[in-house]
C-alpha positions in Angstrom: 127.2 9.1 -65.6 129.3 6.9 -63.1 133.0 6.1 -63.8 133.2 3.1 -61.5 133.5 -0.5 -62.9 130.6 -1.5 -63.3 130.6 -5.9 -64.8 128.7 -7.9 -67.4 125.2 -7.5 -67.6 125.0 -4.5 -65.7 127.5 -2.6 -67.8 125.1 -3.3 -70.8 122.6 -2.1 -69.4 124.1 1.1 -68.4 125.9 1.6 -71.6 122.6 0.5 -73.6 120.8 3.9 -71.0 123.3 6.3 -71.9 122.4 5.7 -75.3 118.6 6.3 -74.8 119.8 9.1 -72.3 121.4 10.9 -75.5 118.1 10.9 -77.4 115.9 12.0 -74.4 117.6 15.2 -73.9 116.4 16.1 -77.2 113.2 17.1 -75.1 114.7 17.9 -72.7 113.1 20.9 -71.8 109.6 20.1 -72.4 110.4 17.4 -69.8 111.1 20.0 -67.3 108.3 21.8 -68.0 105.9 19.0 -67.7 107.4 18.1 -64.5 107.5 21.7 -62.4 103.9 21.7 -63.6 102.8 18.1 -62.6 100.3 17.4 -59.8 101.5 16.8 -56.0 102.9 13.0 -55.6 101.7 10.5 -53.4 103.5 10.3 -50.5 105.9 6.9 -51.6 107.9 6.7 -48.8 105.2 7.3 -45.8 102.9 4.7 -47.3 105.7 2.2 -47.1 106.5 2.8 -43.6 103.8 1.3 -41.0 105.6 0.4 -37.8 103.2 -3.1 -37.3 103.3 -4.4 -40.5 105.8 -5.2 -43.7 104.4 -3.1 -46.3 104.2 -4.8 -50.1 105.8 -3.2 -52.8 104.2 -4.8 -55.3 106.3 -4.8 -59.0 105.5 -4.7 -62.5 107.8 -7.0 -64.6 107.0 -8.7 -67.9 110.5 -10.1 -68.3 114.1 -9.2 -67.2 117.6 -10.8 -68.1 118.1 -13.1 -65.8 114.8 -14.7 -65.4 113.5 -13.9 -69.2 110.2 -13.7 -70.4 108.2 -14.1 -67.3 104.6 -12.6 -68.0 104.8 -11.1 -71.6 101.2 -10.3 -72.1 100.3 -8.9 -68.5 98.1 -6.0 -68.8 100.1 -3.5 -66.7 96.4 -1.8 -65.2 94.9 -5.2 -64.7 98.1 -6.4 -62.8 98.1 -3.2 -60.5 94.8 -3.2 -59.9 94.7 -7.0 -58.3 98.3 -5.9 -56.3 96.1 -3.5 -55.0 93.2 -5.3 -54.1 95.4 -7.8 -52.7 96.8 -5.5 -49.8 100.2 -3.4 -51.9 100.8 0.0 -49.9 102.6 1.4 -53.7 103.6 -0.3 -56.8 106.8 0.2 -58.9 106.0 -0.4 -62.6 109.6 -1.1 -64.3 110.1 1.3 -67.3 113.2 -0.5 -68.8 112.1 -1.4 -72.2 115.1 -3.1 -74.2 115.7 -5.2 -71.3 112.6 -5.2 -68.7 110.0 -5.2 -71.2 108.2 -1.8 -69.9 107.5 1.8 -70.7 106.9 4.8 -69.2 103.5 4.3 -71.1 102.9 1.7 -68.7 103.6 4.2 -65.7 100.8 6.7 -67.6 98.3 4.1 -67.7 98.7 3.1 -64.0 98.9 6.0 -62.9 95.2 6.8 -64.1 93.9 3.3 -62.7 95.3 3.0 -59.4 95.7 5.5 -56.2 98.8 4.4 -54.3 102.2 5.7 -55.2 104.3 4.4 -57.5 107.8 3.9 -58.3 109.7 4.6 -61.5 111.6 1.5 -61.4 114.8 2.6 -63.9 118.3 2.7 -64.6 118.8 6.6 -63.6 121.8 7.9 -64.8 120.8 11.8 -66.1 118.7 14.7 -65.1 116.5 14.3 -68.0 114.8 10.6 -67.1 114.2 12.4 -63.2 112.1 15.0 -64.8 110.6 12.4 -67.2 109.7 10.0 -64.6 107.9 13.3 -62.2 106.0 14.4 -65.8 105.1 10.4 -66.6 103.3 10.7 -63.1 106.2 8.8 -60.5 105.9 9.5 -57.2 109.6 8.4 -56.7 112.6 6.8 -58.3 115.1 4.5 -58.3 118.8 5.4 -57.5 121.4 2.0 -57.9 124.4 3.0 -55.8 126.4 1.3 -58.2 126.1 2.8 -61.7 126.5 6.3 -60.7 129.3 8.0 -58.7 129.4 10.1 -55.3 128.4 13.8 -57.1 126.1 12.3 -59.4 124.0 10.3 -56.9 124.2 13.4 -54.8 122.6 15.7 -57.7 120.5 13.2 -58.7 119.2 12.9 -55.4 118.5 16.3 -54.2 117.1 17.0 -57.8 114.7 14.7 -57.6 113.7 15.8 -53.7 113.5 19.2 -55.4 111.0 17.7 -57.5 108.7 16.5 -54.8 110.1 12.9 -55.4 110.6 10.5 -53.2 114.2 8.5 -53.8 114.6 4.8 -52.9 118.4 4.6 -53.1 119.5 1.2 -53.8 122.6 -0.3 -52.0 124.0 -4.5 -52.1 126.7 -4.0 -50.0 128.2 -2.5 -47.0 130.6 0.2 -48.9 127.1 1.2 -50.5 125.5 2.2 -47.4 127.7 4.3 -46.7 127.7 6.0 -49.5 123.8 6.2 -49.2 124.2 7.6 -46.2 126.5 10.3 -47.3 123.9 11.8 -49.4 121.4 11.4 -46.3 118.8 9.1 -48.0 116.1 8.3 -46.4 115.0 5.3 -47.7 117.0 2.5 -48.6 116.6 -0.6 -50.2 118.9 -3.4 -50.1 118.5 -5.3 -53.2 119.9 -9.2 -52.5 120.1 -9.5 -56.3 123.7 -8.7 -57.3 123.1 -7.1 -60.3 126.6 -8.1 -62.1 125.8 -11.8 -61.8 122.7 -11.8 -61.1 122.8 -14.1 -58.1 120.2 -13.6 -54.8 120.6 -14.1 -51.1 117.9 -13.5 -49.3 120.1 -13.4 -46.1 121.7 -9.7 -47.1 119.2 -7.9 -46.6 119.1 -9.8 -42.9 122.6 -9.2 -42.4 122.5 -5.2 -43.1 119.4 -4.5 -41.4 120.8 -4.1 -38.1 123.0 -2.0 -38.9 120.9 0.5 -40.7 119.3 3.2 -38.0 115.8 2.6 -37.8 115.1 6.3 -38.7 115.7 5.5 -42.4 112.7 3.3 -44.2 114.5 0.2 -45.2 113.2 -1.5 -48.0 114.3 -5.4 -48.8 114.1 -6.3 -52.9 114.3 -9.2 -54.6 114.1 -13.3 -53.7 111.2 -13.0 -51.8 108.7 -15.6 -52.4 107.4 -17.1 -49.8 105.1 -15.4 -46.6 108.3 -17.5 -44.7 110.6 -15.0 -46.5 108.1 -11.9 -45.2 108.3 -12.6 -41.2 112.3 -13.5 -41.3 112.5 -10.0 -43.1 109.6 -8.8 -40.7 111.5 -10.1 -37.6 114.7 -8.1 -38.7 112.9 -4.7 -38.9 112.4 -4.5 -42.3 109.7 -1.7 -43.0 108.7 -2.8 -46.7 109.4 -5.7 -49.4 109.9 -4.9 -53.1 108.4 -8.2 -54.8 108.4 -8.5 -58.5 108.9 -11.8 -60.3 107.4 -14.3 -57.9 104.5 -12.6 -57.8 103.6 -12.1 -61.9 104.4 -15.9 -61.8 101.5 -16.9 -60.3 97.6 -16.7 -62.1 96.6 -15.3 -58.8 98.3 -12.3 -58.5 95.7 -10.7 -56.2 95.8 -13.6 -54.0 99.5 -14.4 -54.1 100.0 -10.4 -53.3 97.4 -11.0 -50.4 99.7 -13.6 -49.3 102.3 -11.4 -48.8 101.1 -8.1 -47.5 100.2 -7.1 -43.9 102.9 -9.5 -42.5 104.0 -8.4 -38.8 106.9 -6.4 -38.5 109.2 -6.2 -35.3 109.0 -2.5 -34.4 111.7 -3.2 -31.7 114.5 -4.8 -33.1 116.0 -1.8 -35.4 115.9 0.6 -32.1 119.0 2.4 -30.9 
C-alpha cells in the first residue's frame, strides 16, 4: 500500500480498503485459482480506441461521497443493458460498497447480461482484489496514481497484464503522468475530479491531452454531461469518455447514453 499523503476523503477511503484488503486475503488463494482459471477477457482497451469516434465508457454508480445517493435502486443489469443499447463500447460497474454503493456481485451479474468489456472500477491497493476482480469476470482495472507508490503501481500493473487484464491507470496531474509513463501504461485516464476535494474541471483533461503521445489510449473521466463536453474532449484527441453520474441521473439512461456515444474524434490533433 502507498506511503504518500494522501488528504481527507481520499485517505478514508484508502484506509477504510486496507481494512477490507486484510479480510480478503483470507481467500486469498482460492482467488488466484479462480482467476488463472477464468475465461479470456474482452479486449477493454481496443474497444475504447476507434480513431473516428469518442468511445462511451458508460459507469455504474448508485451513489458516491461527494454527490450521495444518486440512483439507489438501479438494477445494475437493467442499467447496462440500456448503456448498451444506447451506443457504450465497455462499461465500468464500481465495486466500492461502503462508499460507492456496489459489489463485485454486481460485476457477476453484468457480466452474464452484457458482451462488452468491463471495468472493475476500485480502490486497488493489494494483489488479492487484482485476482478477485479477473475471477469476478473484469476485463480490466483501475489503477489511481495517487494511493499507491512507484513499486506497487509497477507490480500491480504488470500483475494484472500477467493476468490478461487490461489496466486504465488513473492520473490528475502532470507529476502523475509521469509516473504512468514510467511503468509504460498504455491507457490512461485523466480523471478532472480531484479526488482529495472532490472538485471537477473539465478543462484538465484538455490541458494534458496534448501532451500525452497519441500511442497511449487516453481516457477523460468525470464532469462530462453535456454532448458539448464530448466534441471539446473529441476535438483535443481524446479516444474515450468515462461517464458515470450524469448519466444514472437521467430516467433515460439509454437515451442520454445515446446522446453521448459516437461523438467525432479529431484523429489528427494528438499526432507527433
Amino acid at each position: 500500500m502507498s506511503e504518500l499523503k494522501i488528504h481527507d476523503r481520499l485517505s478514508r477511503i484508502v484506509e477504510a480498503k486496507a481494512v477490507e484488503v486484510d479480510r480478503l486475503r483470507r481467500n486469498a488463494m482460492r482467488f488466484r485459482e479462480a482467476a488463472e482459471g477464468a475465461p479470456p477477457t474482452r479486449g477493454f482497451e481496443a474497444a475504447l480506441r476507434v480513431s473516428s469516434e469518442v468511445r462511451l465508457l458508460a459507469e455504474i454508480k448508485r451513489q458516491s461521497p461527494s454527490a450521495g445517493l444518486i440512483r439507489g435502486d438501479a438494477d445494475p443489469v437493467e442499467i447496462a443493458r440500456s448503456y448498451v443499447a444506447g451506443g457504450a463500447a465497455a462499461l465500468s460497474v464500481l465495486t466500492d460498497e461502503e462508499f460507492f454503493g456496489g459489489n463485485l456481485e454486481a460485476l457477476r451479474r453484468v457480466r452474464e447480461a452484457v458482451s462488452v468489456p468491463l471495468l472493475r472500477k476500485d480502490f486497488v491497493i493489494d494483489d488479492v482484489q487484482v485476482y478477485e476482480a479477473r475471477a469476478a469476470g473484469a476485463d480490466a482495472i483501475l489503477l489511481i496514481v495517487r494511493i499507491l507508490d512507484d513499486p506497487t503501481l509497477a507490480s500491480l500493473y504488470q500483475l494484472a497484464r500477467d493476468l490478461q487484464l487490461d489496466v486504465l491507470v488513473e492520473i490528475h496531474e502532470p507529476s502523475e503522468l509521469d509516473r504512468a509513463l514510467a511503468i509504460e501504461a498504455s491507457c490512461i485516464g485523466v480523471n478532472n475530479r480531484d479526488l482529495s476535494t472532490f472538485v471537477t474541471d473539465l478543462g484538465l483533461s484538455l490541458r494534458l491531452a496534448p501532451v500525452i503521445d497519441p500511442s497511449i489510449t487516453l481516457v477523460a473521466e468525470s464532469g462530462i454531461r453535456t454532448p458539448e463536453d464530448v466534441r471539446q474532449l473529441g476535438d483535443a484527441g481524446v479516444d474515450a469518455i468515462l461517464v458515470g453520474e450524469s448519466l444514472m441521473r437521467q430516467q433515460d439512461v439509454r437515451a442520454a447514453a445515446a446522446a453521448l456515444a459516437g461523438q467525432t474524434r479529431n484523429q489528427l490533433i494528438r499526432r507527433r
